[in-house]
C-alpha positions in Angstrom: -0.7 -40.2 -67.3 3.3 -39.8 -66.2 2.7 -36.1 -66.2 -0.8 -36.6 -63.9 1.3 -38.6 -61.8 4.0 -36.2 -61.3 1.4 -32.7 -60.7 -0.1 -35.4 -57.8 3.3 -35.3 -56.6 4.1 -31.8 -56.5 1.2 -31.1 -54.7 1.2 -33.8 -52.5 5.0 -32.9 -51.5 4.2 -28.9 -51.5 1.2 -29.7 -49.2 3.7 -31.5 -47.0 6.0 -28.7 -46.6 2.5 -26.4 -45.6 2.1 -29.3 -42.7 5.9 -29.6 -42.1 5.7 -25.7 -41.8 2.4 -25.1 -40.3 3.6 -27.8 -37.3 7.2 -26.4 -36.8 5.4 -22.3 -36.7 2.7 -23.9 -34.3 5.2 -25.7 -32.4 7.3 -22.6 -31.6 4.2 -20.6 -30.6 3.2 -23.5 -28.2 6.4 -23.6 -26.6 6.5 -19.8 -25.7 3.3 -20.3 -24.7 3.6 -22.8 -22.0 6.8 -20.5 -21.2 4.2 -18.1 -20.5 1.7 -19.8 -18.6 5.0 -21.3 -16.5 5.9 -17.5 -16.2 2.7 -16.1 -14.9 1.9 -19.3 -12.5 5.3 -18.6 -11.2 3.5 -15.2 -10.4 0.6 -16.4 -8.8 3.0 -18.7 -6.9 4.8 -16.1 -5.5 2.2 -14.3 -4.7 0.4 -16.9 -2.2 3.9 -16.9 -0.8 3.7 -13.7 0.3 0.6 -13.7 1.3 1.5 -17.0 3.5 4.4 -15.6 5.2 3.6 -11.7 5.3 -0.2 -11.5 5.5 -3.1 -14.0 4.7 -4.1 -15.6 1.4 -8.1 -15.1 2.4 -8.0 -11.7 2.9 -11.5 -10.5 2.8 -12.9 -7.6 0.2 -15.7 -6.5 1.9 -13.8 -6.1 5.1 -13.8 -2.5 6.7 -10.4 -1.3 7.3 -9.3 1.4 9.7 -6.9 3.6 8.8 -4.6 6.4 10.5 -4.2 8.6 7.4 -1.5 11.4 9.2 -3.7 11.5 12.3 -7.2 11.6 10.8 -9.0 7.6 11.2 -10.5 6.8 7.9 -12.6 3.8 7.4 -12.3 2.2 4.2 -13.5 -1.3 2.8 -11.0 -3.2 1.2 -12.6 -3.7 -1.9 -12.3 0.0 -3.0 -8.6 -0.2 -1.7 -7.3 -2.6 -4.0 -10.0 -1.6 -6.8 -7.2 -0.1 -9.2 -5.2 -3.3 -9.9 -0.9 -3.0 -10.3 -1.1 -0.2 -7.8 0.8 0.1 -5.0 -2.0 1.2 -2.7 -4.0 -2.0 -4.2 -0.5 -3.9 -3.0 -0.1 -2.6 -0.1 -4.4 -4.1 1.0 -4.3 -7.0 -1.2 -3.5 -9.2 2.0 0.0 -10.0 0.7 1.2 -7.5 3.2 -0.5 -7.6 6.4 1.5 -8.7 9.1 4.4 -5.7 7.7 2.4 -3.3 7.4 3.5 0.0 9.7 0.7 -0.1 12.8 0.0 2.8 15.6 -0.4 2.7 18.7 -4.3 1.5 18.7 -3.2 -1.1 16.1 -4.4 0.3 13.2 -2.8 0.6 9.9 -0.8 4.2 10.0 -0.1 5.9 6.7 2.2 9.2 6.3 -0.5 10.9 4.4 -2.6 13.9 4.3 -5.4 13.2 5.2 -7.4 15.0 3.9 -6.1 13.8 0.1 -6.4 10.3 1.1 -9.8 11.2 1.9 -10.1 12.1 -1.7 -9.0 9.3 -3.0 -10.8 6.8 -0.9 -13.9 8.2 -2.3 -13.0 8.2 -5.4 -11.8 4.6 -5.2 -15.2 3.5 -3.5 -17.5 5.3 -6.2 -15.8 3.7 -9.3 -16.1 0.5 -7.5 -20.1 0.9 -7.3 -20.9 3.2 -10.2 -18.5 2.4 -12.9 -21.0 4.5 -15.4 -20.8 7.8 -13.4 -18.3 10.7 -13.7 -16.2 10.3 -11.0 -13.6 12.9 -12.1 -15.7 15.4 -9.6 -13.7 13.4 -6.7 -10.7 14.3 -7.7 -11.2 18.0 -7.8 -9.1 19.7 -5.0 -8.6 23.3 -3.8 -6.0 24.6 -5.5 -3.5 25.3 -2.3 -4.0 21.3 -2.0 -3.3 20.4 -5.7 0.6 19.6 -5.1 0.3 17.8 -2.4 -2.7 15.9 -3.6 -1.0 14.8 -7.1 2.3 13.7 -5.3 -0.1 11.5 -3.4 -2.0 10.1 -6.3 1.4 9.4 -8.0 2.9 7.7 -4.9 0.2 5.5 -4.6 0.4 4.7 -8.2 -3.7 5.9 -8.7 -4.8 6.8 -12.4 -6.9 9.7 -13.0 -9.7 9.1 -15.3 -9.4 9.7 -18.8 -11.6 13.3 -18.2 -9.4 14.6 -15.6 -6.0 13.4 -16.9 -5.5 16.7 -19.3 -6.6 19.1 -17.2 -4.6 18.1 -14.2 -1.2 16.7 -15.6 -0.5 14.2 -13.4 2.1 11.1 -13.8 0.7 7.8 -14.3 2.1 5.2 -12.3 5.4 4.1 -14.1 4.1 0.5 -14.2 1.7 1.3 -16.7 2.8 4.2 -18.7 3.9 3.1 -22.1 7.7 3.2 -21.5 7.1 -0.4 -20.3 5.2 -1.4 -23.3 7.8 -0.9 -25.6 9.1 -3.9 -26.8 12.2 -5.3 -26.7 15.5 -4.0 -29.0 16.2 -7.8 -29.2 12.7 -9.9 -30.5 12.6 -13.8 -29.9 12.1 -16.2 -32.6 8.4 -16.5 -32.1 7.8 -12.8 -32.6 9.8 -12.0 -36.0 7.6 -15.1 -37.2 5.5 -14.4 -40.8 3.0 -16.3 -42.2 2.6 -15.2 -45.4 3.0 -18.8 -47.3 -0.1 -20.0 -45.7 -4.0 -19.3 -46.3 -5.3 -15.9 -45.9 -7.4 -17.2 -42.7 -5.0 -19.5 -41.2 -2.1 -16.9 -41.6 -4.6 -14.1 -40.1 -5.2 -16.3 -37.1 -1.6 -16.8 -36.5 -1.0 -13.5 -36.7 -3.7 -13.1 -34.3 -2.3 -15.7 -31.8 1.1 -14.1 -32.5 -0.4 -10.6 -31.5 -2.1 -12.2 -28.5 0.8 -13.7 -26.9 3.3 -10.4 -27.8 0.4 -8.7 -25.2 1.0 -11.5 -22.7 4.5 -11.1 -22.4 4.1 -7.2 -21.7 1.6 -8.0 -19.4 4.0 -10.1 -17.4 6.6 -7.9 -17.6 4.7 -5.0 -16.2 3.1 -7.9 -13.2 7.0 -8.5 -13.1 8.1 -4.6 -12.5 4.9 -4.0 -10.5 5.9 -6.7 -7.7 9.2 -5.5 -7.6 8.1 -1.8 -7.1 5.5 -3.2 -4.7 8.1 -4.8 -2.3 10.0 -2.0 -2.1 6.8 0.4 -1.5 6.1 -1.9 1.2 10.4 -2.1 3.2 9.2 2.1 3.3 5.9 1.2 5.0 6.4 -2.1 6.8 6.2 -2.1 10.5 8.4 -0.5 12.9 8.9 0.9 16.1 5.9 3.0 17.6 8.5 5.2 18.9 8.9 5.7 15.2 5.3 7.4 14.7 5.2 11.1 16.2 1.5 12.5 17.1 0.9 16.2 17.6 -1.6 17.8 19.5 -1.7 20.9 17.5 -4.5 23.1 18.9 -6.9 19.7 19.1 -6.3 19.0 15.7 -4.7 15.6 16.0 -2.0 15.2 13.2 0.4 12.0 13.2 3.6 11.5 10.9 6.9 9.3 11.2 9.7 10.4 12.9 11.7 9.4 9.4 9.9 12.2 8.0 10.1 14.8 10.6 14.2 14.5 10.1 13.8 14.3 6.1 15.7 18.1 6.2 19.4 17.2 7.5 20.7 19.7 10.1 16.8 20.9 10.5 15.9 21.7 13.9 13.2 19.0 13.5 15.9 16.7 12.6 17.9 17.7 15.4 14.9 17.6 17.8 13.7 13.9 16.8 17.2 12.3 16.3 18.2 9.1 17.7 19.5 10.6 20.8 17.7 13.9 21.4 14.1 11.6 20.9 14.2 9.3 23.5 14.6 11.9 26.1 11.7 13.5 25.3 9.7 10.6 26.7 11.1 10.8 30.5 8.2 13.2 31.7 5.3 11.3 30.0 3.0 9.6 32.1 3.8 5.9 31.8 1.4 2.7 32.5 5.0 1.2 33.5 4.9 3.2 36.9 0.8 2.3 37.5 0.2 0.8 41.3 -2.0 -2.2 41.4 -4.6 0.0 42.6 -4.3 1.6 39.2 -3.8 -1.2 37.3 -7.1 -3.2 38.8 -9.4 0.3 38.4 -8.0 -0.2 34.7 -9.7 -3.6 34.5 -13.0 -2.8 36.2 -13.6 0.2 33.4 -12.6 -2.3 30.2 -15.1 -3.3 28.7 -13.5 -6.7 27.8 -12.1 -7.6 31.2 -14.5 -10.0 33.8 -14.6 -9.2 37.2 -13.0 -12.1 38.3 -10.1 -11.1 36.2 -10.4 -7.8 38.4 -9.9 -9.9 41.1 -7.5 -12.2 40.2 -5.4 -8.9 39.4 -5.9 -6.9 42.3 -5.2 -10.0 44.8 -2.1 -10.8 43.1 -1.5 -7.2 43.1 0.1 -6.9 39.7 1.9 -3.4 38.6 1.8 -1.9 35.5 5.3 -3.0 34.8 4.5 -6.2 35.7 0.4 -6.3 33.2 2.7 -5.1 29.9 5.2 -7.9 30.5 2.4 -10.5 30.8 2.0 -13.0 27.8 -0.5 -15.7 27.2 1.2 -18.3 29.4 1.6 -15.9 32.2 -2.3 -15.0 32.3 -2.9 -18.8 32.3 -0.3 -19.1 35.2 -2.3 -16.3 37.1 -5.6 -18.5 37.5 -7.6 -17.4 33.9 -8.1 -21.0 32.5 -10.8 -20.2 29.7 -9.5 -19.7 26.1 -12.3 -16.5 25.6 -11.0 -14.9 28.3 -7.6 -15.4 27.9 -7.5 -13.9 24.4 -9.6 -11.3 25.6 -7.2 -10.0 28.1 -4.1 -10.8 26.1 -5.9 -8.3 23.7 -6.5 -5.7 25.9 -2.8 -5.6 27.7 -1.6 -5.5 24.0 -3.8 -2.2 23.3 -2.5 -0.7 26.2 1.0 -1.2 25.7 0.5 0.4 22.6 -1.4 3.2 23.9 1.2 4.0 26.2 3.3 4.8 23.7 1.4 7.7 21.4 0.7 10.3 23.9 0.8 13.6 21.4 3.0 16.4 21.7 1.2 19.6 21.8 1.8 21.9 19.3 0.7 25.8 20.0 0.1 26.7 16.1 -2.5 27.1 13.9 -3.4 23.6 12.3 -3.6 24.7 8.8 0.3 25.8 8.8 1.3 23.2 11.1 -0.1 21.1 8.4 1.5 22.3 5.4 4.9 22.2 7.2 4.0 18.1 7.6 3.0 18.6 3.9 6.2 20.1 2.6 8.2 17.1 4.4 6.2 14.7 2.8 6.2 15.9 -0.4 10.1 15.6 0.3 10.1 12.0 1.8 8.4 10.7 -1.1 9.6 12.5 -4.4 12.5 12.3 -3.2 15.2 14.1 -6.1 11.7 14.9 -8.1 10.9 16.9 -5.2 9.3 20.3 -5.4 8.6 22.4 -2.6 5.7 24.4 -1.6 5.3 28.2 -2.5 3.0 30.9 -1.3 0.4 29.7 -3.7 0.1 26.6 -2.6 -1.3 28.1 0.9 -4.1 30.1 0.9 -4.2 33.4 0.9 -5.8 34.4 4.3 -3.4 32.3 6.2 0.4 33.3 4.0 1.2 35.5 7.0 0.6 32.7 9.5 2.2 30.5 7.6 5.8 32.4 6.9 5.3 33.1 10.9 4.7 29.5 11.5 7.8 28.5 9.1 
């Protein structure tokens, strides 16, 4: 009976030290876990803060966007822009970023693309949004004088290819989810190194399990973690500035818009010469300016907008504002000048806002052939955003027919 007593014993102590065990294992999972969870909430926190203070928290995904993509408008719904989650062109139309975002002159967002390759990618975007099953490797098939230029812009955008296209056209991932940043740590927590071989075959495969789960949660918030910080800078090199600091060209009726920044990206260039701080501004002395419009002109401006009463018309005409005097007006000003209603005031608030910013895009016409004038645009891009990866253009990356033109162009 003694010896009964004391087997009871053993295994009523040893299944103590299992619970003792099982509860302190558990306990150190549990509290990583709520680090976790704190971690990614944090995230999400951050996130809304953003969006509160740069863009909007509501943004719509089946709103239609328009787009300046280097001179060409694009109209894109937002869904298909931020379809490819962690990328930077997902970050830059998730709504976080709105109010930062670089405008032009007709208020609409202005990217220093090619357009032509943004193109591209919007449709390839939009078709794996709505036919996930399809091959959609076909849209990202380029002529090959456009296959630099289009893979720098893939890569800057962080866009994957899909996994039939990747071999075949060699392009970089986006860093923030290539698998140097799922590597783990040199250094591993407590809660990582744990083993549970001392417990039940199915109790110690479920830990593992958990254990395994939660490893994949922390990578996953270090890559959210990298992503955001990549995406805020993305964002300082696109956020709004100056209109002055967007440059269209009129080259041969081809319409083709780019920032100054990147006209000026060779130092000592004559382009950076020509668009420098002080050269720039000069430029804009002979360009016919709203500022110097008669009330005559401004009022036959009114009658022709769309948006703008007659009585406005008249309001203008008899208190015979100048265009100097419409771009200075603001809301209070309008209300001051005899419009009372709300509509109408936000109406023509709206419409002096679009024409102070069409005032200042007129193009510079360019007397060259559009393809070359193009690549050259090309070729500083490609600079502007590799940066020291930066590889230039060669002959074969312009097609043959139009080499001559281009070395003339150059």
């Amino acid at each position: 009976m003694e010896a009964l007593k004391r087997d009871r014993a053993v295994r009523e102590n040893t299944w103590r030290e299992h619970v003792s065990t099982y509860e302190q294992k558990v306990g150190v999972l549990d509290k990583e876990l709520e680090n976790i969870n704190r971690e990614f909430e944090g995230l999400k926190q951050k996130k809304l803060k953003l969006a509160e203070t740069h863009g909007h928290k509501n943004a719509n995904e089946n709103e239609l966007i328009e787009i300046n993509a280097g001179g060409r408008v694009i109209t894109a719904n937002r869904g298909a822009l931020i379809y490819q989650k962690g990328t930077m062109l997902e970050a830059l139309f998730s709504g976080r970023w709105d109010k930062e975002i670089q405008r032009d002159g007709l208020d609409r967002i202005f990217l220093d693309v090619n357009p032509e390759c943004f193109q591209r990618i919007i449709n390839y975007l939009s078709m794996l949004k709505s036919s996930s099953e399809e091959d959609t490797s076909q849209y990202l098939q380029v002529d090959k004088d456009l296959q630099l230029i289009f893979d720098d812009t893939m890569t800057y955008f962080g866009i994957e290819h899909p996994p039939s296209s990747t071999e075949s056209s060699g392009t970089t991932r986006d860093p923030t989810t290539n698998s140097a940043f799922e590597r783990k740590p040199t250094v591993k927590s407590t809660w990582e190194t744990m083993t549970f071989d001392e417990f039940p075959i199915i109790l110690k495969n479920n830990m593992r399990q958990e254990q395994k789960s939660m490893i994949n949660a922390k990578e996953e918030l270090e890559r959210i973690k990298k992503s955001l910080e990549k995406e805020e800078d993305f964002v300082q090199q696109t956020s709004a500035q100056s209109l002055s600091d967007i440059v269209s060209f009129d080259v041969r009726g081809t319409l083709m818009t780019v920032k100054r920044s990147t006209l000026r990206i060779f130092k000592d260039s004559q382009l950076d010469r020509q668009f420098d701080e002080a050269t720039w501004p000069e430029q804009h002395v002979n360009l016919p300016s709203i500022k110097e419009w008669s009330y005559e002109q401004v009022a036959d401006w009114a009658k022709h907008h769309d948006d703008i009463s007659d009585e406005v018309v008249g309001l203008l005409e008899e208190n015979k504002v100048t265009g100097s005097e419409l771009l200075a007006f603001g809301y209070e000003d309008l209300k001051n000048l005899g419009i009372s209603r709300p509509g109408t005031l936000a109406l023509v608030t709206k419409a002096i806002k679009g024409l102070g910013m069409k005032s200042q895009c007129q193009p510079i016409f360019i007397d060259h052939d559009p393809y070359c004038f193009g690549k050259i645009l090309d070729q500083l891009r490609l600079k502007a955003t590799s940066k020291e990866d930066y590889k230039p253009l060669s002959l074969s990356d312009i097609e043959e027919r139009k080499q001559d033109a281009f070395a003339k162009t150059v």
